[in-house]
Structures are given as structure tokens and as C-alpha cells.
Backbone bond lengths (Angstrom), bond angles and torsions (degrees), N, CA, C in turn:
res aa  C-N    CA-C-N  psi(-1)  N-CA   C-N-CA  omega(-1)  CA-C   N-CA-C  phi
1 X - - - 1.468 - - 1.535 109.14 -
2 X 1.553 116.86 118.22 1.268 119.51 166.68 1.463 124.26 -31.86
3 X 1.512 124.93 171.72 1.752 109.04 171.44 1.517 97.59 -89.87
4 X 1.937 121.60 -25.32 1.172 104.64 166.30 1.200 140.51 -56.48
5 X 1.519 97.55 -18.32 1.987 102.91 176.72 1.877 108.88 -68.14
6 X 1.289 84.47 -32.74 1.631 88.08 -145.06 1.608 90.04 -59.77
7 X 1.879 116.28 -38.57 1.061 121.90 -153.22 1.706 111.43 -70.61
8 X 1.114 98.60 -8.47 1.685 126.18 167.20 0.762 131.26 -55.68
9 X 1.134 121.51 -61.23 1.606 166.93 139.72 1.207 110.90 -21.70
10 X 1.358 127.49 -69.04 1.222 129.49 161.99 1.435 127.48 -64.23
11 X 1.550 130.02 -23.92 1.215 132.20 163.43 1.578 106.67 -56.76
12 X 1.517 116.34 -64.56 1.636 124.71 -179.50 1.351 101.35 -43.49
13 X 1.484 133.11 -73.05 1.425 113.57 -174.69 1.628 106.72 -44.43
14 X 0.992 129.23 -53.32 1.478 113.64 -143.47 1.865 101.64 -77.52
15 X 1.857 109.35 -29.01 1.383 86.41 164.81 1.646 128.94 -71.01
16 X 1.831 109.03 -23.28 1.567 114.74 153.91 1.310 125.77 -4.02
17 X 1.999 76.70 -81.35 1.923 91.00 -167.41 2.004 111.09 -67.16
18 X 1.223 104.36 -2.30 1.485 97.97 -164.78 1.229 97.24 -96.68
19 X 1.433 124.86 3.68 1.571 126.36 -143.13 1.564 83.51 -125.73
20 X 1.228 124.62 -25.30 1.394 137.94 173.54 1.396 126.44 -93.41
21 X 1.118 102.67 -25.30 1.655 134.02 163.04 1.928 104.54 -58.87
22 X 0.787 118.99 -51.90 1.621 134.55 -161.07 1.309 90.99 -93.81
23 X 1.174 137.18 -81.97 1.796 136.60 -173.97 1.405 91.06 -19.81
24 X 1.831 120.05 -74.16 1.046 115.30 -118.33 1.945 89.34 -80.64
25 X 1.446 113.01 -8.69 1.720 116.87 173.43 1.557 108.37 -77.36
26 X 1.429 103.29 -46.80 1.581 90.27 152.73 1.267 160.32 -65.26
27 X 1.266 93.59 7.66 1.432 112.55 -174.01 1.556 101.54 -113.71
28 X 1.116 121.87 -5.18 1.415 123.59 -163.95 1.976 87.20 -118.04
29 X 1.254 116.46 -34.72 1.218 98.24 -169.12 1.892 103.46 -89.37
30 X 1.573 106.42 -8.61 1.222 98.88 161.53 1.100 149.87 -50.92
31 X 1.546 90.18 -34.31 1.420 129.62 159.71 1.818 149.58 -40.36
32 X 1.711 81.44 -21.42 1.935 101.53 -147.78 2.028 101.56 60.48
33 X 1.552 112.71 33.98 1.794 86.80 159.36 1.351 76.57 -142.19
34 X 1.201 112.56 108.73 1.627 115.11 170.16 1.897 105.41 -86.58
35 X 1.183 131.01 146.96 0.993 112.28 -167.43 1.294 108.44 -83.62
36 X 1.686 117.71 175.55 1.552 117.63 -166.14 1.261 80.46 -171.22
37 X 1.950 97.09 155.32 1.328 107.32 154.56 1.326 145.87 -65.42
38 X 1.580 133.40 139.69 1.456 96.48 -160.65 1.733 92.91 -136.82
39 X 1.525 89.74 91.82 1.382 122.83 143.54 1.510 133.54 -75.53
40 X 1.053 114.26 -172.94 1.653 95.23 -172.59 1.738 103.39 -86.28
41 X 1.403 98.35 161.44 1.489 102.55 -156.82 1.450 101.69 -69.46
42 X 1.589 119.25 -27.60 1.907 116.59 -177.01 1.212 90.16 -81.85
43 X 0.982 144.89 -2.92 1.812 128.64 156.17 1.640 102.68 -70.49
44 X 0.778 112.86 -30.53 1.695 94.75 -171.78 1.342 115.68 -94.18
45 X 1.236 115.65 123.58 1.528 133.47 161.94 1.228 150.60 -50.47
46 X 1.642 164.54 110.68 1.275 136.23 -130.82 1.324 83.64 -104.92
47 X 1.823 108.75 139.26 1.864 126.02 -174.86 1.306 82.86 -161.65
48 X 1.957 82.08 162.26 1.412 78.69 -156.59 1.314 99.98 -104.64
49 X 1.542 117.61 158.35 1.638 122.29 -150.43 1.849 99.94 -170.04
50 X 1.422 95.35 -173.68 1.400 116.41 166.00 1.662 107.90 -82.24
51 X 1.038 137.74 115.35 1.600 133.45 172.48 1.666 99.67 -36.75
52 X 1.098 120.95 156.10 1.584 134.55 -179.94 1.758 127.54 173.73
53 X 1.164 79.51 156.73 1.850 82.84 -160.45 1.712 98.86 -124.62
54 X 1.458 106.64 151.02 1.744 99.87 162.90 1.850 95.32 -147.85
55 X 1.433 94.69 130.62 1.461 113.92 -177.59 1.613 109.30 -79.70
56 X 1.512 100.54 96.25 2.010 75.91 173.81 1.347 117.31 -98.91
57 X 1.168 123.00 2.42 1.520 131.04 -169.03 1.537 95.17 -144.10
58 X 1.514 129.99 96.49 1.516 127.93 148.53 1.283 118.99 -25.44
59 X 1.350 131.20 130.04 1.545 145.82 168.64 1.620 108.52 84.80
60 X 0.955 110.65 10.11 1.882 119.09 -166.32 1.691 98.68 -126.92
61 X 1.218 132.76 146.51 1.706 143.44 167.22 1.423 114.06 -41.39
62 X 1.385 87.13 127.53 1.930 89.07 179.64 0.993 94.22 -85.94
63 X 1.855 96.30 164.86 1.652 96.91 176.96 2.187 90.72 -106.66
64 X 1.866 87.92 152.36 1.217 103.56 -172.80 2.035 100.26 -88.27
65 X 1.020 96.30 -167.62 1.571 114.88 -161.96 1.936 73.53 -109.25
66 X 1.007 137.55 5.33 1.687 125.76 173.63 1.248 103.53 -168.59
67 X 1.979 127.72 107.59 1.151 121.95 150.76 1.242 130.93 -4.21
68 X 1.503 118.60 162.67 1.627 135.68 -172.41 1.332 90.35 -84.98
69 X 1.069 111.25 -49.83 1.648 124.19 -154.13 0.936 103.07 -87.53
70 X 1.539 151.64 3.72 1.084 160.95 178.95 1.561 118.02 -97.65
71 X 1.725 87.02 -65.93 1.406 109.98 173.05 1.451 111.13 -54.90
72 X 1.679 130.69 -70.87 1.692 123.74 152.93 1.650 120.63 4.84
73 X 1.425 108.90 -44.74 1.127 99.20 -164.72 1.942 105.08 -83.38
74 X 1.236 111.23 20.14 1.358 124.50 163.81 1.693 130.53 -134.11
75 X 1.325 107.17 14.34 1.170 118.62 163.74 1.757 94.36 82.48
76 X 1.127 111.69 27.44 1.848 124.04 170.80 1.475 131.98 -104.61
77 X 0.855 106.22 149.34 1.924 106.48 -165.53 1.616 99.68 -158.58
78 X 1.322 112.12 133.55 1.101 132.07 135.48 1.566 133.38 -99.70
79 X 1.115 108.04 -8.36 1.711 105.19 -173.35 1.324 95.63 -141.37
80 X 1.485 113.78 167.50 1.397 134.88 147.04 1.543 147.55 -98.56
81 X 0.743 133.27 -178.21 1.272 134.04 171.50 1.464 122.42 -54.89
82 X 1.709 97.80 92.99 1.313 120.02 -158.63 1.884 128.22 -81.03
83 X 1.734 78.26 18.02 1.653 99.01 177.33 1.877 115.28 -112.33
84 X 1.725 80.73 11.49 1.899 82.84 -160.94 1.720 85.41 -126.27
85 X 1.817 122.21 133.98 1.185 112.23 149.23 1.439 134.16 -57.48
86 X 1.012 114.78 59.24 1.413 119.41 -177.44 1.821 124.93 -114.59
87 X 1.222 114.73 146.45 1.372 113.70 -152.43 1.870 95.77 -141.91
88 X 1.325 107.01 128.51 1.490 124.26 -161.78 1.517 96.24 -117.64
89 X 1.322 108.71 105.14 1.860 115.33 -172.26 1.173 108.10 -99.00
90 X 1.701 115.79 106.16 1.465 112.20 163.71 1.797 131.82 -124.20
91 X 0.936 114.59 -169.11 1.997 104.52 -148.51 1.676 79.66 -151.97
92 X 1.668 101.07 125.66 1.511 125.65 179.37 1.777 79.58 -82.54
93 X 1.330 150.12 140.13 1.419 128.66 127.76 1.513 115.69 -116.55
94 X 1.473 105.74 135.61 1.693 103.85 -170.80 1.653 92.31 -110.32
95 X 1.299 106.23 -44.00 1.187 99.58 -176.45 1.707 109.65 -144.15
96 X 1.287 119.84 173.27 1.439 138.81 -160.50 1.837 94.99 -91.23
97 X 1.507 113.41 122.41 1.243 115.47 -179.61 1.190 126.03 -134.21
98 X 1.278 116.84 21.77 1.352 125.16 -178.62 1.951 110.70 89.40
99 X 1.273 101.63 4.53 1.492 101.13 -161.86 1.513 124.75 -112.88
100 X 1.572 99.84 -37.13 1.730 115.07 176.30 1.118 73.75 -39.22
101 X 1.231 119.81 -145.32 1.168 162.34 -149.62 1.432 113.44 3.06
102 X 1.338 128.39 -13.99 1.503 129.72 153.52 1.813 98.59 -84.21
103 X 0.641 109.51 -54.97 1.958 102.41 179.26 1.325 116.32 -44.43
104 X 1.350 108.92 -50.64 2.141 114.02 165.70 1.801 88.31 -45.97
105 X 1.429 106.34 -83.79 1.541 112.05 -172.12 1.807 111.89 -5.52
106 X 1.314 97.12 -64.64 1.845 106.38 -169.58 1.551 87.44 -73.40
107 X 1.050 135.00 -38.85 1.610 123.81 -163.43 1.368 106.85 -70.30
108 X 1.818 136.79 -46.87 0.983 147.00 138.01 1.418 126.07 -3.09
109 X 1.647 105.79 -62.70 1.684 103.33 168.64 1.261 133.49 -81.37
110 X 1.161 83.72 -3.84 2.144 103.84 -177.95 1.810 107.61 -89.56
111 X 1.364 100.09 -29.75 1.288 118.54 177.49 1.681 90.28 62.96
112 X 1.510 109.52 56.03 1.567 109.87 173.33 1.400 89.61 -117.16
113 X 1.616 91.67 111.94 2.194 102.49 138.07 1.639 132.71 -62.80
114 X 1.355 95.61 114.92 1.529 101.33 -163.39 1.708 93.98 -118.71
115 X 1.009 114.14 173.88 1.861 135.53 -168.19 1.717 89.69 -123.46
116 X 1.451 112.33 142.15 1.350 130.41 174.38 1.629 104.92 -129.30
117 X 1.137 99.38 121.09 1.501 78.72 174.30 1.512 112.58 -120.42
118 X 1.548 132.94 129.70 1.382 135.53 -156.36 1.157 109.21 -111.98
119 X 1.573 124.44 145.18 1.127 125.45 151.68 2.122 117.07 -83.39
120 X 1.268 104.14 -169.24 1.784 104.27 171.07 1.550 114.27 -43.60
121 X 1.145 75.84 -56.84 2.060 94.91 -160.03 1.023 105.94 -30.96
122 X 2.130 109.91 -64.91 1.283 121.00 -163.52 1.632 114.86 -59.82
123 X 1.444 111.70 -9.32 1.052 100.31 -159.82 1.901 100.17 -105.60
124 X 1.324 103.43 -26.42 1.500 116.98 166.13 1.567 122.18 -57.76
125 X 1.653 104.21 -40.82 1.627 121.93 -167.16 1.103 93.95 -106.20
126 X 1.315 140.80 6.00 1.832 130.35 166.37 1.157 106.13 -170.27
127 X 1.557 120.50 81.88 1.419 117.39 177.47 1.611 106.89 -91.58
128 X 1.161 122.48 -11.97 1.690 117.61 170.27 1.045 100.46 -81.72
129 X 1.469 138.56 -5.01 1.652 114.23 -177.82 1.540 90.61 -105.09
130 X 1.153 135.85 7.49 1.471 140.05 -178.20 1.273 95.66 -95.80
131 X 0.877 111.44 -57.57 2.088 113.72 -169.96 1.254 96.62 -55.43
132 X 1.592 124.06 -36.89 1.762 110.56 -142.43 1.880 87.33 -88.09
133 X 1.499 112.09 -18.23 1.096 116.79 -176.51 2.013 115.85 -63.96
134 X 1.409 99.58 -57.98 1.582 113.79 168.05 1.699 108.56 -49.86
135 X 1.550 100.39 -48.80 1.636 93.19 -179.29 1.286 132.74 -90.02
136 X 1.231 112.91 12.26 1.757 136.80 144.45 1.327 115.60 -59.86
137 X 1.160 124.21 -15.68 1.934 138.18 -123.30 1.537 125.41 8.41
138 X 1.284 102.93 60.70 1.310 118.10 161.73 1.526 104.49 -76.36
139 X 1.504 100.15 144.29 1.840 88.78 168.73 1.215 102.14 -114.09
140 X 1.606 95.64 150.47 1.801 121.43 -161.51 1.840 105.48 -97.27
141 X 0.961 116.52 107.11 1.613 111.55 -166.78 1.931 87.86 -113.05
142 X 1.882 73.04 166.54 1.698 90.26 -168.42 1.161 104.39 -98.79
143 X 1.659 111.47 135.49 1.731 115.66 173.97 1.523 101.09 -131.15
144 X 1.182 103.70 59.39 1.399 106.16 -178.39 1.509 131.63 74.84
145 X 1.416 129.75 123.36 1.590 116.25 151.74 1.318 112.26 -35.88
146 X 1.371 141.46 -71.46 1.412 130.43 -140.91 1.642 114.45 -124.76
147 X 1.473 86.38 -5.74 2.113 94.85 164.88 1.454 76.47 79.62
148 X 1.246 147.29 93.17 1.452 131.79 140.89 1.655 115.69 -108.37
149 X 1.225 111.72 170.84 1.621 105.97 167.36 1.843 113.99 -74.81
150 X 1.449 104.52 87.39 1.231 85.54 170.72 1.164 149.52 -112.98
151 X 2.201 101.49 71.24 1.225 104.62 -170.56 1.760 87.12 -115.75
152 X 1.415 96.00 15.04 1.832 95.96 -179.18 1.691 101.08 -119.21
153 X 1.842 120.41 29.32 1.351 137.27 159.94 1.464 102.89 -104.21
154 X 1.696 109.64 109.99 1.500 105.87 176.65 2.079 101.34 -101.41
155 X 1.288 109.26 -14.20 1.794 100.76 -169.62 1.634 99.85 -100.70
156 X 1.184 102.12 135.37 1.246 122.58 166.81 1.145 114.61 -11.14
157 X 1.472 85.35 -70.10 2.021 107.70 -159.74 1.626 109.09 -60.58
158 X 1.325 122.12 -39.33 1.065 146.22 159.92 1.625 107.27 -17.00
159 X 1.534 103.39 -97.85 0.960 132.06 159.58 1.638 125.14 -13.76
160 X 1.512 113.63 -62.48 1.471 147.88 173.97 1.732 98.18 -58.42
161 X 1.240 118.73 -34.37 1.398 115.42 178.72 1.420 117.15 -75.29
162 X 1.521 118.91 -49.92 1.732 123.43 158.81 1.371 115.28 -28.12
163 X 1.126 102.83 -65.51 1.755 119.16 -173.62 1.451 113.52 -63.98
164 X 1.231 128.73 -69.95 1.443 135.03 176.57 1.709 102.94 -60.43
165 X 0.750 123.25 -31.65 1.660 116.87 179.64 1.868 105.65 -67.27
166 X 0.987 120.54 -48.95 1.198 137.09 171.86 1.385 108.12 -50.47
167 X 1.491 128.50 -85.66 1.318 141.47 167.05 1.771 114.19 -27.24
168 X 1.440 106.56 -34.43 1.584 98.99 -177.68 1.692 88.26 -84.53
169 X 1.422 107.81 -79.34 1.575 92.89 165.51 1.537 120.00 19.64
170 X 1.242 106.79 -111.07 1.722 124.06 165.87 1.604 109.83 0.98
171 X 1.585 97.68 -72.39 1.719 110.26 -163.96 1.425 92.84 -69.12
172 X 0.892 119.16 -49.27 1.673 101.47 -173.67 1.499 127.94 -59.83
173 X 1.788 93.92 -16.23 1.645 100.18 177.36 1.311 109.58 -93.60
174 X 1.610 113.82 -28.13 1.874 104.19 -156.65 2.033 79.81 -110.13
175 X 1.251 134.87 -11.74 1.754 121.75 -143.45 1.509 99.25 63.82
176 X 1.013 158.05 14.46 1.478 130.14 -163.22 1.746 86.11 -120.31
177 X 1.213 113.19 175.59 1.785 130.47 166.10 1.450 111.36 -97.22
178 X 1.329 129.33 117.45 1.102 135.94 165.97 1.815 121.03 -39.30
179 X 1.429 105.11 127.70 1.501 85.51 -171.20 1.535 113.23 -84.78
180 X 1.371 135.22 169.14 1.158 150.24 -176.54 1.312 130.58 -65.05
181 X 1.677 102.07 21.68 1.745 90.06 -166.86 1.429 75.32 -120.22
182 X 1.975 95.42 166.25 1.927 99.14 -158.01 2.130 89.91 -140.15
183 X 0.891 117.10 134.06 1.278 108.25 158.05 1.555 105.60 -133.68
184 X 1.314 110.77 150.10 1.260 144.10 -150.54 1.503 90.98 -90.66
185 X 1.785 122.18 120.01 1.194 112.04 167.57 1.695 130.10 -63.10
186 X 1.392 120.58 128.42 1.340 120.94 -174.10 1.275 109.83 85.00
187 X 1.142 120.71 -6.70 1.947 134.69 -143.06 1.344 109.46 7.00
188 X 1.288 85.02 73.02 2.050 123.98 157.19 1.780 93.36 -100.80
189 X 1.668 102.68 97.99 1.291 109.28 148.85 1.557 123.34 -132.17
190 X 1.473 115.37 -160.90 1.630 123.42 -174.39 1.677 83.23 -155.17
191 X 0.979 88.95 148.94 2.079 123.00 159.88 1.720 94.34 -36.59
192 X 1.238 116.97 -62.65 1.578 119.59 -168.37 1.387 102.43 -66.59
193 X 1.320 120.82 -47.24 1.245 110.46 -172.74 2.173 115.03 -49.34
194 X 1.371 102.10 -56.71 1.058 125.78 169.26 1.593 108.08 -33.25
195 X 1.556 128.20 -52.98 1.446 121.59 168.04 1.228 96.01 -63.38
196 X 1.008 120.42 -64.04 2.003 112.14 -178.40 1.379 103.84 0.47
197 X 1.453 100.77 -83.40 1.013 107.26 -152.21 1.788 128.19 -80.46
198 X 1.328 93.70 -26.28 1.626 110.17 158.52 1.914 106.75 -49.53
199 X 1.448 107.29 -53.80 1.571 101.35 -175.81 1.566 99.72 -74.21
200 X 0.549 164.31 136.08 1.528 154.76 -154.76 1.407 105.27 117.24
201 X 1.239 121.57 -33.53 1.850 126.52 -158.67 1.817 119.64 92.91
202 X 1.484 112.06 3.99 1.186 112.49 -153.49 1.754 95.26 -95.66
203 X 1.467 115.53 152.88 1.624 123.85 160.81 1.904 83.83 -106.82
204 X 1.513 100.22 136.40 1.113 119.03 155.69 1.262 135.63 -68.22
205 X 1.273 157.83 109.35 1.800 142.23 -178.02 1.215 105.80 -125.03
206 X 1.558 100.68 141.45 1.135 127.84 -145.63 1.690 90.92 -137.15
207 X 1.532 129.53 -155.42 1.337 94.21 -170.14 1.844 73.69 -170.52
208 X 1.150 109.96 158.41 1.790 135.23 -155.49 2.003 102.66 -120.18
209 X 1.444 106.62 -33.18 1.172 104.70 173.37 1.692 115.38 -156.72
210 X 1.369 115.19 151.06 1.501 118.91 -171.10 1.655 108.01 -172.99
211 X 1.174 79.83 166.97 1.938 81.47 -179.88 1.410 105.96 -160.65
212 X 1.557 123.50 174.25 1.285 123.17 -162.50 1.550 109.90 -81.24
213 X 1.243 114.90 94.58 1.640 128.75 -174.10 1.132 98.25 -118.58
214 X 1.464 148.93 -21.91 1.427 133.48 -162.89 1.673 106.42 -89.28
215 X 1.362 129.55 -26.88 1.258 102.80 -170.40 1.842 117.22 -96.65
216 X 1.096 92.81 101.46 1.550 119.53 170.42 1.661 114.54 -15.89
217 X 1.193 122.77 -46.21 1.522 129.12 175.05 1.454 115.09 -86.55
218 X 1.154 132.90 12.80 1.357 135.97 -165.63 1.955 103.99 -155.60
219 X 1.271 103.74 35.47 1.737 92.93 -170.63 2.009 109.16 -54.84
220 X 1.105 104.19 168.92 0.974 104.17 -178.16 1.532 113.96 -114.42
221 X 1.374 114.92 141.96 2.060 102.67 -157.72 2.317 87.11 -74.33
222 X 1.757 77.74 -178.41 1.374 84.70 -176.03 1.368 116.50 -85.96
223 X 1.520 111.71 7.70 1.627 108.17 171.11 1.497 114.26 -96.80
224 X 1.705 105.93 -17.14 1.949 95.55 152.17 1.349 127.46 -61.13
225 X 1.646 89.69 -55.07 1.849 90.36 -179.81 1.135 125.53 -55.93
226 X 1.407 124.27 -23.67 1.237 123.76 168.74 1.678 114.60 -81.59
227 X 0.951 113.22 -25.28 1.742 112.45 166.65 1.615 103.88 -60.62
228 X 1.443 125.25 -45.19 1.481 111.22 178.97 1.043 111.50 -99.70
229 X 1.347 157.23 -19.77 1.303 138.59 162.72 1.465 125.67 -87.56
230 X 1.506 114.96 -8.55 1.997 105.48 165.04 1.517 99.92 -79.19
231 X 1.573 115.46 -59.37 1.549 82.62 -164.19 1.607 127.37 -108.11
232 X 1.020 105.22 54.88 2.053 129.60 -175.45 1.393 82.07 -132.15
233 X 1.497 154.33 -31.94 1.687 133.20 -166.88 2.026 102.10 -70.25
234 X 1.094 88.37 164.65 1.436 85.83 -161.88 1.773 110.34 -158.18
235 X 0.806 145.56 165.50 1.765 145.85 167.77 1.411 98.48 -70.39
236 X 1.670 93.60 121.92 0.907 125.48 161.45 1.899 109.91 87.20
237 X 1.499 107.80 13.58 1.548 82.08 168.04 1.093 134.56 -136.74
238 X 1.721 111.17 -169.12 1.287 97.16 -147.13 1.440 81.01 -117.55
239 X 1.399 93.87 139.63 1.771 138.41 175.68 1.720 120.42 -59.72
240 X 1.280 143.74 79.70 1.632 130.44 154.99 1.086 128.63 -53.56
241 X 1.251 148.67 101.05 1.253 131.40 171.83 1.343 107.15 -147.67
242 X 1.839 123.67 147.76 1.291 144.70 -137.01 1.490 84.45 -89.52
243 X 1.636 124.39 162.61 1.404 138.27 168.35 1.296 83.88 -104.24
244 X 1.140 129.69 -33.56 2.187 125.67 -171.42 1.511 105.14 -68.02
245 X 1.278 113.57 -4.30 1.718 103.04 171.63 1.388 126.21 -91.68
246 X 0.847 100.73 145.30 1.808 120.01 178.43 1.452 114.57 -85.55
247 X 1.819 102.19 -30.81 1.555 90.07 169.19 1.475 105.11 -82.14
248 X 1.048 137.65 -37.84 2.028 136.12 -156.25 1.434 88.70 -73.55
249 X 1.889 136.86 -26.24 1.456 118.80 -174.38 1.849 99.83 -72.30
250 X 1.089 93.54 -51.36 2.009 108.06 -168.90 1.112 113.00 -51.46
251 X 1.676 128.79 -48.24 1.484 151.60 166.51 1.435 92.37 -66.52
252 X 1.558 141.74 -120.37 0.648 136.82 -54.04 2.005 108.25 -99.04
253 X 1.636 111.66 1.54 1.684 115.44 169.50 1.628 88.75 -69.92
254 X 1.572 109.93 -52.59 2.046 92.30 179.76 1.586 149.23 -41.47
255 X 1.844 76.09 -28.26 1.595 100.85 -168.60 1.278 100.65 -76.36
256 X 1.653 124.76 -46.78 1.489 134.11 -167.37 1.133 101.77 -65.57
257 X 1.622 122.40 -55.28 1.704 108.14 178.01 1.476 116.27 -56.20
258 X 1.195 117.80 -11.76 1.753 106.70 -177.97 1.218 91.33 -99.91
259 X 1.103 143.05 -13.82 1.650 117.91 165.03 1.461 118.11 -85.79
260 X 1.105 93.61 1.16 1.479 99.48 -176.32 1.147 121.26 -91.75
261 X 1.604 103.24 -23.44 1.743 122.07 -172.75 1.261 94.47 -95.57
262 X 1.572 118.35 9.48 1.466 117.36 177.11 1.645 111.41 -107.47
263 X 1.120 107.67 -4.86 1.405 120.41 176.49 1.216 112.79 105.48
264 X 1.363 131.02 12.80 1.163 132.32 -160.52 1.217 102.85 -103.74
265 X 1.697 128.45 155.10 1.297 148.01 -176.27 1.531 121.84 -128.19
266 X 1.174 133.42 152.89 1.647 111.70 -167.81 1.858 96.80 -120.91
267 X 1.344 118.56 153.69 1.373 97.96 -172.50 1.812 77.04 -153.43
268 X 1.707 127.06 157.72 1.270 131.56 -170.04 1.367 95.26 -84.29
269 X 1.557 117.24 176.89 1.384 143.48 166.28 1.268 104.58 -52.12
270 X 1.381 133.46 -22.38 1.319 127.69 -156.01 1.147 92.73 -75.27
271 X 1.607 134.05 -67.98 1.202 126.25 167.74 1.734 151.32 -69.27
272 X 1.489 82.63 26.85 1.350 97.24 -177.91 1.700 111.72 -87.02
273 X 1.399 121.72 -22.13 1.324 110.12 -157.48 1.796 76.16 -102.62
274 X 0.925 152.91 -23.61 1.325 140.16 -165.25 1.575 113.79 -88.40
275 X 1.393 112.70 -16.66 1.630 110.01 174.92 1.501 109.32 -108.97
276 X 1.291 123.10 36.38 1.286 138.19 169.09 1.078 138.32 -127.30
């Protein structure tokens, strides 16, 4: 073999492994777990990024792409109180899919308080499944009027318009006040955004575990979802999962009794930032 072959040879692997390198981050950030290094979590700093998680130990706390103790210092949380079986259930909804309303159903018999968080639409294209949501006492959190990326909103006012447009929204549909918790669409944020929303009155949530439930043409059966959400759940966290799925309506009274037979208990956002 020539040295030109070899040098070939070695170029092709190395674009290979880089070509395998990238899938396998894309596949993880497809996810909501974009990959990250996983150093200890007070080593890591809050920057601004795609939200992301990497599991190195099944059934135990991932570490995030930004400390607890970091994040805190903006009125942000992804996890809970990681000494308590307890599990914080919340619902991305962008839009109305035929499905809430079996997910309340299972949430209802579980007598689990879960967080929804809405954009406009949902609240324009299904304001009775919004009310029945508040008058369950689920709390209704803001994910924006228009779902944008807003880690590419640097002005206040900007920003302040997503959020407050939404929140009046709400009251004008249910009478009630939108509550104060904010998640970041896609969780595409920045450091600034994060004061945003802290000066605003808002706690940010961010989320400890998730899996690929949002895309509508590709559901995933209930023996995936159950491969990633029994054994990745863990003390103290908090739950993402789509109202647009067909698997989380069909699963998800099954799913709660198996966390339940796991010792686990479900308790709202309200008490999440105070036992941490």
C-alpha cells in the first residue's frame, strides 16, 4: 500500500468518526438530551445554549448543560429535591390534538398536579380544554404567544411582549391570572434571557427528563416510551412530555401506576422551588 493510500485511509476514518460523532449529538439533542460533558454539575456554568441533559448513571439525576446552583441564581430549575421520590409532571402544549383531554382524564385518577405550559394557539383553538385544565388546578404556564426562538430576543420589551401577550390572553379567556412559571420554547435560551424572565416575576422550567414524543408522524409505541421513561425517572424530577402525543394519551394512566408502584408521588411546581 502506497503512503498515498494509507493517507486516505486515514482521512476517511477520521471524517467517519466525525460523521458519527455528530449523528450520535443529534440524536441526543433530538431528544431534549443534547449531549454534554459530564463533570460534576457545580462545575458547570449557566451559557447560553440548547437546554440538555446526559444520563451517566440510569435511575439517578442527569447532569444538565447548567448547575442547580447556578441556574437558582435566576429563579430556574430543572430538578427537585433529589432526596424525596417525587415526580413534577409537565406538558409542552403548542397545539390542540385530539389528546389533552385523555391526559387530564389519567391525571384526574392519579389525582396528579401537573404544569401545562401553552402557547396562543392552544389557547385560541381550545379554550375549554384550558379552563377545564386551571379548574382541575393544574397550573397553566407560559411558553410563549408564538413559540419563537427566544434565545435570538436580546430587548426586554421584545421579550416582555411574548410573555405578557400570552398571560393577558389567558385572563381574558379563563378570568383567572396566568401563573408565573415560563419555559423557553425548544429550550433555546441565553443568561439574558433567564434575567428576562426572572425580572418579569417569572421562575423558569426546564425539565430533568423527556423523550421523543413531539413528532406527530413518527409516534413512538409504548414499549419505547417505557424503555426511556421507567428507567431514566429518578428523585426529584421534573417530567416534559407533549399533550400532541398519541402515545403519552394511550400510556400515560399505565405509566403513572408504574411510577407509583415505584414509590413515587407527584406534587405541582408550586412546591418545587421551595424544597430546593
Amino acid at each position: 500500500m502506497s503512503r498515498a493510500d494509507r493517507r486516505s485511509i486515514l482521512a476517511f476514518s477520521a471524517m467517519t468518526a466525525l460523521a458519527l460523532a455528530a449523528a450520535v449529538i443529534l440524536s441526543l439533542r433530538d431528544s431534549g438530551e443534547a449531549a454534554i460533558p459530564t463533570a460534576s454539575p457545580a462545575a458547570i456554568p449557566v451559557s447560553a445554549s440548547d437546554w440538555g441533559l446526559s444520563f451517566p448513571t440510569e435511575g439517578e439525576a442527569p447532569v444538565g448543560n447548567a448547575s442547580p446552583a447556578e441556574l437558582r441564581k435566576y429563579d430556574t430549575y430543572y430538578l427537585g429535591d433529589t432526596s424525596q421520590k417525587v415526580i413534577y409532571l409537565t406538558f409542552d402544549c403548542g397545539y390542540e390534538n385530539g389528546y389533552t383531554e385523555r391526559i387530564l382524564d389519567a391525571l384526574k385518577k392519579h389525582n396528579a398536579p401537573a404544569a401545562f405550559f401553552v402557547v396562543g394557539h392552544m389557547i385560541e383553538s381550545a379554550p375549554d380544554i384550558v379552563r377545564r385544565m386551571a379548574d382541575e388546578g393544574h397550573i397553566v404556564g407560559n411558553h410563549t404567544f408564538h413559540h419563537p426562538d427566544m434565545s435570538s430576543i436580546s430587548r426586554q420589551s421584545a421579550f416582555q411582549e411574548e410573555l405578557e401577550s400570552l398571560a393577558a390572553l389567558y385572563q381574558q379567556t379563563t378570568g383567572r391570572p396566568l401563573s408565573r412559571f415560563y419555559r423557553p420554547p425548544q429550550g433555546k435560551y441565553s443568561v439574558e434571557n433567564l434575567k428576562q424572565a426572572q425580572a418579569l416575576g417569572y421562575k423558569t422550567i426546564f425539565w430533568s427528563l423527556a423523550y421523543v414524543d413531539w413528532n406527530t408522524d413518527n409516534q413512538p409505541t409504548a414499549e419505547q416510551a417505557y424503555a426511556k421513561l421507567l428507567p431514566r425517572i429518578h428523585d426529584g424530577a421534573v417530567v416534559l412530555l407533549h399533550s400532541t402525543s398519541r402515545t403519552n394519551a394511550e400510556i400515560l394512566d399505565e405509566l403513572l401506576s408504574k411510577w407509583e408502584a415505584m414509590g413515587y408521588t407527584f406534587r405541582s411546581l408550586e412546591e418545587l422551588s421551595g424544597n430546593i
